[in-house]
Each structure stands twice: as C-alpha cells, then as structure tokens.
C-alpha positions in Angstrom: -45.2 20.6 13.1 -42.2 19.4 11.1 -38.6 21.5 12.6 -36.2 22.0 9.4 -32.4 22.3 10.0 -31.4 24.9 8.2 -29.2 24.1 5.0 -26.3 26.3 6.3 -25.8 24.1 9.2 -24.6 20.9 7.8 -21.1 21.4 7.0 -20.8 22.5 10.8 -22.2 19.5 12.3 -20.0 17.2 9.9 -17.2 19.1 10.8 -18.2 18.1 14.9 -18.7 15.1 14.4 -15.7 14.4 12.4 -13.8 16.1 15.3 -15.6 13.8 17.7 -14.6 11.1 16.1 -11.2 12.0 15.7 -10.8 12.7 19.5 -11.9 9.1 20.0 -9.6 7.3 18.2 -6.7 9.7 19.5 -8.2 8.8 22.5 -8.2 4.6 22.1 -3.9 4.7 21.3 -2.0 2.9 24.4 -0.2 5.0 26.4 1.0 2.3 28.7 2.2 -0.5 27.2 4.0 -3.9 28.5 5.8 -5.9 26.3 6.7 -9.2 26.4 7.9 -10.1 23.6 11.9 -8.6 22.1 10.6 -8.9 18.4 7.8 -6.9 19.4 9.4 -4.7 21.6 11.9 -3.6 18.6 9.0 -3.1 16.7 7.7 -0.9 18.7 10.7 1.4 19.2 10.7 1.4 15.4 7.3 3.0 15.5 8.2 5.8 17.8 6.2 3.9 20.7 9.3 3.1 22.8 8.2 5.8 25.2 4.9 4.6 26.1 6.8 1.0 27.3 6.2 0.8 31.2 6.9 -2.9 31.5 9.1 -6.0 29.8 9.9 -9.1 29.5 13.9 -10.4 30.1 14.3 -11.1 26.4 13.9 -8.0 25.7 16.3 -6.0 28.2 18.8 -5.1 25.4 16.6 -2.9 23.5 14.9 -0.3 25.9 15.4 2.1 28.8 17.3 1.0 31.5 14.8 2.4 33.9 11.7 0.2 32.2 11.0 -2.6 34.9 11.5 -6.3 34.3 9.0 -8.6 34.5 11.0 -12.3 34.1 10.7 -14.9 31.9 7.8 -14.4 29.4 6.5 -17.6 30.0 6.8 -17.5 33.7 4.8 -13.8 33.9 3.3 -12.7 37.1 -0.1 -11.2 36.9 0.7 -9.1 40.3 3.4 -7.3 39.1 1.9 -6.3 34.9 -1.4 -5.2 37.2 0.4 -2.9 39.3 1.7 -1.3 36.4 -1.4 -0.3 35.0 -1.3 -0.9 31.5 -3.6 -0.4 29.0 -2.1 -2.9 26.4 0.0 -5.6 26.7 1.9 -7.3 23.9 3.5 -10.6 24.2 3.6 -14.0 21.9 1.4 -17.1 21.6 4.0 -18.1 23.9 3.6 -16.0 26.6 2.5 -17.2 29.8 1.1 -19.0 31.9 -2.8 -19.1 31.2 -3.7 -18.3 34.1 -1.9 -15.0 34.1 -3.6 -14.3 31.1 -7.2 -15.0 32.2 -5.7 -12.1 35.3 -5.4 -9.4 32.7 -8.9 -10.2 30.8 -10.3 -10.3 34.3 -8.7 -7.0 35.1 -10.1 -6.0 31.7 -6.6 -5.2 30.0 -6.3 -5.8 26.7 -3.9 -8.3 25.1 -2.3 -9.0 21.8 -0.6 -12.2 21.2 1.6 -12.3 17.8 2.9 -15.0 15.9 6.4 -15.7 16.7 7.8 -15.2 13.2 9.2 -17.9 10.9 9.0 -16.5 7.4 9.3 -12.7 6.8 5.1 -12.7 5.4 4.7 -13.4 9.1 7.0 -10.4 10.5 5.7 -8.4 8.1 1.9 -9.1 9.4 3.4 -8.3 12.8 4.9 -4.8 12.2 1.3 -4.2 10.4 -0.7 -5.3 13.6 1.3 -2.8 15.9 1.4 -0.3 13.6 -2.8 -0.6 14.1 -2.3 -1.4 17.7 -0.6 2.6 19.2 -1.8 4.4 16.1 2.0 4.9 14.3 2.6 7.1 11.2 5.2 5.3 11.1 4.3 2.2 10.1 4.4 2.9 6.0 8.1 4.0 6.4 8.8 1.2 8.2 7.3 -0.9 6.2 9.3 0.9 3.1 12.3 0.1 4.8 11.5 -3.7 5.6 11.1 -4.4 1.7 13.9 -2.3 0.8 15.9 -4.8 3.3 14.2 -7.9 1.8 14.5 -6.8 -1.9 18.3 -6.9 -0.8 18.6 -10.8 0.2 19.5 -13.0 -2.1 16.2 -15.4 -4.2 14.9 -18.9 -2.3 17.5 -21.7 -2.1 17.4 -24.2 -5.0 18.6 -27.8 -5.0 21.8 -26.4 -6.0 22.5 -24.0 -3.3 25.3 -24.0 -0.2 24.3 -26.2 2.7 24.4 -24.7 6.2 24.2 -25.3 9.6 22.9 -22.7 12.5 24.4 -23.5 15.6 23.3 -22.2 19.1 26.2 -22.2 21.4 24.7 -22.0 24.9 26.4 -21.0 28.4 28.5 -24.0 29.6 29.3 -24.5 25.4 26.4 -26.5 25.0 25.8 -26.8 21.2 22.8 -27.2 19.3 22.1 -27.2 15.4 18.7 -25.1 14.8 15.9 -28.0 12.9 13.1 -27.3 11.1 10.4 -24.4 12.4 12.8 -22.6 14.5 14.9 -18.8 14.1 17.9 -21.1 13.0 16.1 -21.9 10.0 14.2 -19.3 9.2 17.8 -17.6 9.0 19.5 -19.7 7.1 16.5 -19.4 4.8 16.9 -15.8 4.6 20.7 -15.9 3.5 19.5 -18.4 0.4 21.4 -21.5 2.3 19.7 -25.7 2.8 19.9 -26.1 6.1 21.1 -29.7 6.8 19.2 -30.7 9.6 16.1 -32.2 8.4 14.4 -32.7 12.0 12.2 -30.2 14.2 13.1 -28.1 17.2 16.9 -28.1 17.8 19.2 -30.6 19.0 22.3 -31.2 20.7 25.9 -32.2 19.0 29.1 -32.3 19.8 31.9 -30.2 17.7 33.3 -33.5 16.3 29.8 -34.2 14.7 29.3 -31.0 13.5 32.7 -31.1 11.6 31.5 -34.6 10.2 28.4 -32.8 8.4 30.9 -30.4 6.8 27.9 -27.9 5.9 29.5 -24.9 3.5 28.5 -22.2 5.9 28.5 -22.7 9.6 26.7 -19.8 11.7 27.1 -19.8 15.3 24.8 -18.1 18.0 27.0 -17.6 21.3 24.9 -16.8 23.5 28.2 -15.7 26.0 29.0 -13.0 23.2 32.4 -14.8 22.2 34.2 -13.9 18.4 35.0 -16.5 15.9 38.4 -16.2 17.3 37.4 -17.1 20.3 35.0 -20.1 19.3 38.0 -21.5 17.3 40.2 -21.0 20.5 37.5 -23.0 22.4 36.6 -25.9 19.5 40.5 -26.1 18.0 38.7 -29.2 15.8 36.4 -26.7 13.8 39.5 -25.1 12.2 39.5 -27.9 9.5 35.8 -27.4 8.7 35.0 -26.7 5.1 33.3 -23.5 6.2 36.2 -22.5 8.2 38.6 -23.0 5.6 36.4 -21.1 2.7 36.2 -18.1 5.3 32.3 -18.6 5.4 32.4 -19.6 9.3 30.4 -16.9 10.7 28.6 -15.4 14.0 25.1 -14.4 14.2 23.6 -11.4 17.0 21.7 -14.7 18.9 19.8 -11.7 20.3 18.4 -11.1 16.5 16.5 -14.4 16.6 15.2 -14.7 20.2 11.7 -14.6 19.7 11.9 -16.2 16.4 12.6 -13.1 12.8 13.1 -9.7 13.8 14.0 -6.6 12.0 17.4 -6.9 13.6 17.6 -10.7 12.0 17.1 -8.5 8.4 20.0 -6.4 9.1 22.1 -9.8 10.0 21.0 -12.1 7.7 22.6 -9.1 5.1 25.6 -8.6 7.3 26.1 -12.3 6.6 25.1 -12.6 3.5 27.7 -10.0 1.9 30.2 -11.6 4.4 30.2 -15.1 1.9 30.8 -12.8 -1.1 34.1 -13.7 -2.7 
C-alpha cells in the first residue's frame, strides 16, 4: 500500500532543506586562511576576511596584523610551518612555491588557490571575483563598485600620440632597473595612459646617465628604501636636467602597490599620479 505525504507538509520540508543547505555552505567559508600573496592579501582585507588570516607571506607584512606569523619568501614556502597552522585555505600565486610544498598541502588535504599575478586590470578584476567566491564576502559587489568607479577615473588607452615613460625600480644598494614588457612597471604605466619606452621583457638594469639619455616625459621611480624625489635627486644630481624632471612630471610610485604585479592599492596610485601630471 502506497503512503501519501500529506499536502500540508511540503512547504515545511522545503523550508528544511533550504536551511540544510544553507548551513552547509556557511559551513564550507575558510576560517583559517594563509596567504601568500600581498595583492591577495589586500584583497582579502577589502572583503572583511582580514580576521580569518592566520598565516603570510613577507610581501605582504605591510598590510595585516602585526601578530599574523610570517612564513618567508613566497617562493621559498615551508610546508612544516603552513601545516602547523592548520589552515583550511591557502591563497598564494602561480608563483608560489616550491612544488613540492605544494604537493605537502594537497597531501595534507588543504586546499589551494593559485591566482594570476595581475597584468591588466580584466585580470585583477577576475581576482577580487574569485576571493569574493572563495570566504563567502557580501562584500564583493561593493568592492567591485568601487574598483570601476576607480577605473572609470583613469585616463583612455595610450595612442601613438601619447607621453612616453619610463618605470624605474630603485633597489637597495641604488641598483636601478627600467620595468619591460609583462611586468607591474608596465602594467602601470599603462594604467596612467603613458608608452612605456622599453620595448624588451622582464626588467633590466641602467645606469642614471642612460636613463637621462632616453629622456622619457614621465619618469616614475619605485624606491624600494622609501626615499622622496628630493632625496632621489640628492642621490642621482644628473637626473635634474631630465625632461621629466624639468616639466615637474618626475614622480614616485608606493613600490609596495606593484609587488605581486596590479593591486587595488596600484588603482589608488596610478590616480595619485595621474592627477599629479595635470598642468
């Protein structure tokens, strides 16, 4: 004999089982998360997720709790240490590292999310979506809101017709080297509207007397020792009869904006900058 479910009952159990289903995906959001990865770790901290961060990478020390520990280079990770933390996500770059600290964490059946270091805004905008998925943010549409507000801000592609520039990392010892092709360097100088002069990938090295021979109309320096303009001109006398220096469009960039390739912080630079080389 057939039993019938009476009528009355169905809008109960599909209430249950919505609640069920509810709990589980409540349920599946990180609660301890290592990052190592600054773009990603901003990103998360712009998502309200900053206090479920256990764990990080050196790059991004500047952005969370004191307290948090480090975990070194992020591609010179030690499985040991992320195990002993007992995370239940970690979030890092396709450059993070070495392999076989990632085959540790599948082992250890942690799960791990690898982003794109970003080169073009499409790709930091894919980023901020995939976290937003990732800890289960309601944050993640304001945040997005915010990002094209930012973007609608910056000036159209470069044309042929546009200011030349050169992005210059200035590293300890005053080291410098001009930013190529597929690097941050360019994907700023991109960002401000600019034709980045070096035509070459990866960066390379250069000495302040060659840099004042390209005379590019904008020069944006990186120290990576925190010093002012003032104090880059103090050190590299020469660059005070550059072009740029001489149309006041000489100008320092966060290098900490543009570690692990665009960031939200790069936005906020590129228009700092940007309105800084408005007559």
């Amino acid at each position: 004999m057939k039993s019938h479910r009476p009528a009355r009952l169905q809008p109960l159990l599909m209430v249950l089982l919505m609640a069920v289903t509810a709990t589980s995906v409540a349920a599946d959001a990180p609660e301890r998360i290592i990052s190592t990865d600054a773009g990603a770790t901003e990103i998360l901290i712009a998502l309200g997720a900053g206090q479920t961060v256990i764990g990080l990478d050196d790059s991004s020390r500047h952005l969370a709790r004191s307290d948090v520990p480090r975990l070194g280079y992020h591609r010179a990770l030690a499985a040991e240490g992320m195990i002993a933390l007992a995370p239940d996500l970690v979030i890092g770059s396709t450059q993070m590292g070495p392999p076989h600290v990632l085959e540790a964490l599948k082992h250890s059946n942690i799960a791990v999310i690898q982003l794109t270091p970003p080169l073009s805004t499409a790709e930091l905008r894919a980023n901020i979506v995939q976290l937003t998925d990732a800890v289960h943010s309601d944050k993640g549409q304001s945040l997005l809101a915010q990002f094209d507000e930012k973007l609608a801000a910056l000036p159209a592609p470069a044309d042929a017709s546009a200011l030349t520039a050169a992005f210059v990392l200035r590293a300890q010892g005053g080291m410098l080297r001009m930013a190529g092709i597929d690097t941050a360097g360019h994907a700023f100088v991109q960002l401000i509207a600019a034709n980045n002069l070096a035509d070459y990938d990866g960066y390379r090295s250069l000495s302040p007397e060659a840099l004042l021979t390209l005379q590019p109309d904008i020069l944006l320096f990186a120290d990576t020792e925190g010093r002012d303009a003032a104090g880059l001109l103090g050190d590299m006398p020469l660059l005070r009869f550059s072009k740029a220096h001489q149309n006041q469009r000489l100008l320092m960039v966060d290098p900490t904006a543009l570690v692990s390739g665009l960031s939200l912080a790069a936005l906020d630079e590129a228009l700092r900058v940007y309105r800084a080389m408005q007559p």
